[in-house]
C-alpha positions as CSV (number, residue, x, y, z in Angstrom):
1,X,-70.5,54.9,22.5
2,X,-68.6,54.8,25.8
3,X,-70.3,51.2,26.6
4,X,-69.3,50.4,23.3
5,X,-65.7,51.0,24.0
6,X,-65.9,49.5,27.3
7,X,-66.8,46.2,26.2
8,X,-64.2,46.3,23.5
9,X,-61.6,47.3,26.4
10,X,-63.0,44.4,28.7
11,X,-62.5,42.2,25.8
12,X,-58.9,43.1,25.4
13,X,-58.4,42.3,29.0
14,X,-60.3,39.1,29.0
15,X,-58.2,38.1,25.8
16,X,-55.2,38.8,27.8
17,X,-55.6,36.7,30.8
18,X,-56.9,34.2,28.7
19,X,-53.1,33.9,26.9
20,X,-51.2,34.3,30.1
21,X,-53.4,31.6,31.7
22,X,-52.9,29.5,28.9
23,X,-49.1,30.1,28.6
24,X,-49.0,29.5,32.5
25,X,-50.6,26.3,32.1
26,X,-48.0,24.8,29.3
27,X,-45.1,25.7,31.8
28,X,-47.2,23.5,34.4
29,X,-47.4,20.8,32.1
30,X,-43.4,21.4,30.5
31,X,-42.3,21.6,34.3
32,X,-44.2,18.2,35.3
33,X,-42.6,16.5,32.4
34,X,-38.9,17.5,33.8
35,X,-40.3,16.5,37.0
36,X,-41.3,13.1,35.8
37,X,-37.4,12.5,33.6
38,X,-35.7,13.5,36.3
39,X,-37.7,11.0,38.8
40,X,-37.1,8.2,36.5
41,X,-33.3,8.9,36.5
42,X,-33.2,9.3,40.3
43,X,-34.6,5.9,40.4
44,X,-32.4,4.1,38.1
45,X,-29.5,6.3,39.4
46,X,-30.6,4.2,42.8
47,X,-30.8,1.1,41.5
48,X,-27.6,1.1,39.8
49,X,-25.7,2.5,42.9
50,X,-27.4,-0.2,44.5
51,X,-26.1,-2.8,42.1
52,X,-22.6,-1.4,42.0
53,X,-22.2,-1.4,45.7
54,X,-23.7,-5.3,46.1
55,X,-21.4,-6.4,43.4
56,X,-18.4,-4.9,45.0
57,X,-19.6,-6.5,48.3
58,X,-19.6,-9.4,46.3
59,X,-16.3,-9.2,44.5
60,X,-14.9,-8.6,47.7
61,X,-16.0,-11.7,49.9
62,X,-15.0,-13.6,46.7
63,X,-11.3,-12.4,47.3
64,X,-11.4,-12.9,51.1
65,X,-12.7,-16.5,50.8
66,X,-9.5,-16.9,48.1
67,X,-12.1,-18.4,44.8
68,X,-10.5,-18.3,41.6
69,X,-12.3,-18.1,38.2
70,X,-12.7,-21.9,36.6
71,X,-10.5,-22.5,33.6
72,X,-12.1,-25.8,33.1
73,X,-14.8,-28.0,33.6
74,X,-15.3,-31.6,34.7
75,X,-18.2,-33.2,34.9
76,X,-19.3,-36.2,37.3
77,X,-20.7,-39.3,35.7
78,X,-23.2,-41.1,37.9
79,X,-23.0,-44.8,37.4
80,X,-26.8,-46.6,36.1
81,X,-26.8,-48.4,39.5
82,X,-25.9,-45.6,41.9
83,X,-28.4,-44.6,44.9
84,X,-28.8,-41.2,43.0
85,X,-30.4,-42.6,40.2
86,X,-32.3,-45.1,41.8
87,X,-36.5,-45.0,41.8
């Protein structure tokens, strides 16, 4: 009789750390996944501070070398006997 409730005692135990190992791997696996979002905004957090900064770069040397935003366009016309048509 005492085995008896031994083994039914061990089995409680067993069935025990069998749940909290279980629920110990699903935080793993819930934690990775954060892990993995949160890398993938980092690096498009990156990228577009990246972007910003070489656009304002750009912006800038724009307005230091005084260009201006075309309001129209005029188109050369290259004549049939010019050198730049010429085979």
């Amino acid at each position: 009789m005492a085995s008896f409730a031994m083994v039914c005692f061990l089995l409680v135990i067993y069935a025990l750390l069998v749940n909290e190992l279980t629920g110990g791997t699903y935080l793993v696996k819930s934690y990775e996944k954060q892990i993995k979002s949160l890398s993938q905004e980092t690096r498009s957090l990156e990228v577009s501070f990246a972007e910003t900064g070489f656009l304002e770069q750009v912006q800038q040397k724009a307005k230091d070398l005084s260009f201006e935003k075309t309001t129209s366009v005029k188109y050369i016309q290259v004549l049939d006997t010019s050198l730049a048509k010429a085979k």
